[in-house]
C-alpha positions, -999 to 999 in steps of 0.1 A, spaced: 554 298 249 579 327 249 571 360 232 595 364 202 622 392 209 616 425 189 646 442 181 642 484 179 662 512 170 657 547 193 664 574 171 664 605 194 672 580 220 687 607 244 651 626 240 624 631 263 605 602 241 635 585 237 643 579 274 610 568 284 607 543 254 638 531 272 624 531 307 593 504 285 625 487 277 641 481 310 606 462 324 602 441 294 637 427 289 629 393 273 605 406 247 621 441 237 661 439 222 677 477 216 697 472 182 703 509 178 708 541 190 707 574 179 709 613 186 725 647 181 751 656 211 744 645 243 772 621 240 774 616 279 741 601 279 740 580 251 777 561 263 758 556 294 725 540 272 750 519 246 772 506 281 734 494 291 717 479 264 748 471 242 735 475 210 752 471 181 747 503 164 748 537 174 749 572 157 756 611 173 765 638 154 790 643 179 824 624 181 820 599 206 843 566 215 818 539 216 818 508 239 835 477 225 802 456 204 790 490 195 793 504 157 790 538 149 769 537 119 744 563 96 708 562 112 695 552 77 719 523 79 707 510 115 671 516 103 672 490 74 695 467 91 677 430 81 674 425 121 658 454 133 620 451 137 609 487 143 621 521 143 611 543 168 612 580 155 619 598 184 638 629 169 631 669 169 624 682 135 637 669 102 664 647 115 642 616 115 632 622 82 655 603 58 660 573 85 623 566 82 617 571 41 648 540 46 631 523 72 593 525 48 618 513 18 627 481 35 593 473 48 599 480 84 576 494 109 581 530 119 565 543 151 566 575 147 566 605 176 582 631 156 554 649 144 570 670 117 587 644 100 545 635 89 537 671 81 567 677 59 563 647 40 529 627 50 522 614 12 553 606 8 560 584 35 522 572 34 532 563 -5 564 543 5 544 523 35 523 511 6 542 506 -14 570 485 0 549 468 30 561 492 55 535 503 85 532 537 102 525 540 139 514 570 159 532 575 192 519 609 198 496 609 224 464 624 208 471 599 176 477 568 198 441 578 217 425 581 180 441 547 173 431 528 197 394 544 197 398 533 159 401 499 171 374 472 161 351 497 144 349 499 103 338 532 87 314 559 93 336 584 115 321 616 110 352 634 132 385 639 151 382 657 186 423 666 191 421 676 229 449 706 238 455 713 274 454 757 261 492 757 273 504 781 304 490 813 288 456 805 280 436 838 282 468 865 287 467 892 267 491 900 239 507 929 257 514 904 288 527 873 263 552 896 243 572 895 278 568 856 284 601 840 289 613 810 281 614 795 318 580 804 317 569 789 282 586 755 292 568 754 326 533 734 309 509 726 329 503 691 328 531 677 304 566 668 309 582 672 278 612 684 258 620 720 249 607 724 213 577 706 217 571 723 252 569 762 235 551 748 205 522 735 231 524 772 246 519 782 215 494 756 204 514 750 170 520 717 179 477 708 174 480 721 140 510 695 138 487 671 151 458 677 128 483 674 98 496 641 116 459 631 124 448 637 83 479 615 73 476 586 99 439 584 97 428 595 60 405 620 72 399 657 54 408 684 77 373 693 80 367 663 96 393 672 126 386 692 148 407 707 181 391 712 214 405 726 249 406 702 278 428 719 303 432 682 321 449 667 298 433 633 307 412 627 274 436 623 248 415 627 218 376 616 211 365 600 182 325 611 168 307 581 149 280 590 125 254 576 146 264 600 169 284 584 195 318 595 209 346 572 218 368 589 242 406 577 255 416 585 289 442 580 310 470 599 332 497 622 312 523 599 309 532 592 275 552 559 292 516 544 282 512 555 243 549 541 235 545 507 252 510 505 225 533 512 200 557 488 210 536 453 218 503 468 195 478 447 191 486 432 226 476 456 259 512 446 286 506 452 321 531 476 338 531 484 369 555 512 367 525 533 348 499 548 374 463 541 368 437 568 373 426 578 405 388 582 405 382 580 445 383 617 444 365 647 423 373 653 392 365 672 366 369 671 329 357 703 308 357 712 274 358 748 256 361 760 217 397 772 209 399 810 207 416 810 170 426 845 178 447 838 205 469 815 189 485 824 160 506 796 153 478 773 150 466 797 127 497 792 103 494 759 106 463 751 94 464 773 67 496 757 55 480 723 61 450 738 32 476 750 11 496 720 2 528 710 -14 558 729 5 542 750 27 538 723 56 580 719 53 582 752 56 562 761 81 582 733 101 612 745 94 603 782 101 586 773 141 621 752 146 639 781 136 616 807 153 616 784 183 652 783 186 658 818 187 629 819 216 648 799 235 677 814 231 666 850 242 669 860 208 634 874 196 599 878 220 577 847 226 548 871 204 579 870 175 576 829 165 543 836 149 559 868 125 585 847 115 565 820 107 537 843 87 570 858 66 587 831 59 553 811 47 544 841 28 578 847 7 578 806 -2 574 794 -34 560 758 -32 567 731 -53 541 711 -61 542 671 -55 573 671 -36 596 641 -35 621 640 -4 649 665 -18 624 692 -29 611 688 9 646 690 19 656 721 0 623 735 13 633 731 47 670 745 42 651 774 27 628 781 49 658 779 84 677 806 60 642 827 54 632 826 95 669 835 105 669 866 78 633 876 91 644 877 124 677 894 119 656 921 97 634 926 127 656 928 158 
């Protein structure tokens, strides 16, 4: 008996994300159908991915001539479409946002790699799944390993072990990282990834993303999650039982493997293009306790995480901001965590936020950042 076809939509489908949930694509033809695409402006790229997989929707914010059979339409309108079975969130910050608070609306299923689009509005979306018979799915790697250590047991977890590789700069001093460059900061040690989320794993922002993403997904308090360093990157996360025993999920750095759980969850696909781990030589897998001190951004993060409301919008919208100017030469690698701190500390949250006070939160906090940093330099 045939597998039914599942019909996706790629939003950020010219991504890092959204080019290997693609490559998952190409080996499983007859079960997986691309209905739509999305992304910003790498127009050249997506024509080449709508002249492959024909869909019949596409969106970029830039002008583009689409193939014949293509449509350009709104992401929010591809992601409700009565024919699409999941949405794949594979955007950079807030874009994602609105297309999956549609996609929850109309019961659809929502993997979800974006991680801010869960820290900026987590209750909300976790509300709407509820609510209209929508499901979230973690694509993120250290998510997808709690997930599937998840599976088959009930309750009694007593913790989350987040695993983060430390970044490039593990151990410099301050001095040394306020003249880090960006070819430097996207050189990570065992990831390939894309630019934002590349500086924000230097940084180690990104695990106080994921421990946001992790309290959302999972239900747990944030006392309960905890963030280790494994410099190997081959345990993705651990899950502590209360009896004592640790689950752990390994496997290469290739998040080729996390997307296609996503995609066929609760069924396991062989795929031969995805390497299995080599254990005919030495290896070794250590642990250590994250110097807090050393990373400032994680800092922020978890202290907008305790606080609630706005602030995790915010302190989004400020790293994306900060982030950008990084990469752009404009302020020092050592200058993303001040603008952060500044622009969290001059915010006034609003309390029980629906999607346009998370919105105006974010368009806030861009202005704030870009003022701080002007003010500065």
């Amino acid at each position: 008996m045939k597998n039914k076809v599942k019909n996706i939509v790629v939003l950020g489908s010219t991504g890092s994300i959204g080019q290997q949930t693609l490559d998952i694509v190409r080996i499983f033809r007859d079960t997986l159908q691309v209905t739509g695409l999305a992304c910003g402006n790498n127009t050249k790229l997506l024509l080449q991915q709508a002249r492959e997989f024909k869909p019949l929707f596409a969106f970029c914010s830039a002008a583009l001539k689409l193939p014949k059979g293509t449509a350009p339409v709104k992401m929010e309108e591809m992601a409700v479409h009565p024919d699409v079975d999941m949405v794949i969130v594979a955007t950079t910050g807030k874009a994602g946002l609105k297309p999956a608070v549609a996609a929850l609306r109309a019961g659809k299923t929502v993997a979800i790699a974006n991680k801010e689009i869960l820290v900026m509005a987590g209750a909300l979306l976790k509300q709407l799944a509820a609510r209209h018979g929508g499901t979230i799915l973690p694509i993120d790697s250290e998510h997808s390993a709690v997930w599937q250590c998840l599976q088959g047991e009930g309750s009694g977890v007593s913790r989350l072990l987040l695993t983060a590789s430390g970044g490039p700069f593990i151990g410099w001093p301050v001095k040394k990282l306020r003249r880090v460059t960006a070819a430097q900061a996207l050189n990570h040690p065992t990831w390939k990834m894309g630019k934002k989320v590349t500086v924000d794993s230097a940084t180690l922002f990104n695990k106080g993303l994921e421990v946001i993403e992790a309290h959302w997904l999972f239900g747990l308090p944030y006392k309960k999650i905890e963030v280790i360093i494994h410099r190997q990157s081959i345990i993705h996360s651990m899950v502590e039982f209360r009896d004592g025993s640790i689950k752990a999920q390994l496997s290469i750095p290739d998040m080729h493997l996390p997307i296609q759980y996503a995609l066929f969850y609760p069924q396991r696909m062989p795929n031969p293009e995805i390497k299995a781990m080599d254990f005919s030589g030495r290896h070794n897998l250590t642990f250590e306790p994250v110097n807090y001190a050393d990373y400032p951004c994680l800092k922020l993060a978890l202290e907008a995480a305790r606080l609630g409301d706005t602030y995790p919008a915010v302190l989004c919208a400020a790293d994306e901001t900060a982030v950008d100017l990084f990469l752009n030469n404009s302020i020092a690698f050592t200058e993303i965590a001040t603008i952060i701190e500044k622009t969290l500390h001059l915010h006034r949250p609003v309390s029980n936020p629906g999607i346009e006070d998370i919105v105006r939160s974010d368009r806030w906090a861009c202005d704030t950042a870009l003022k701080q940093a002007r003010k500065d330099n």
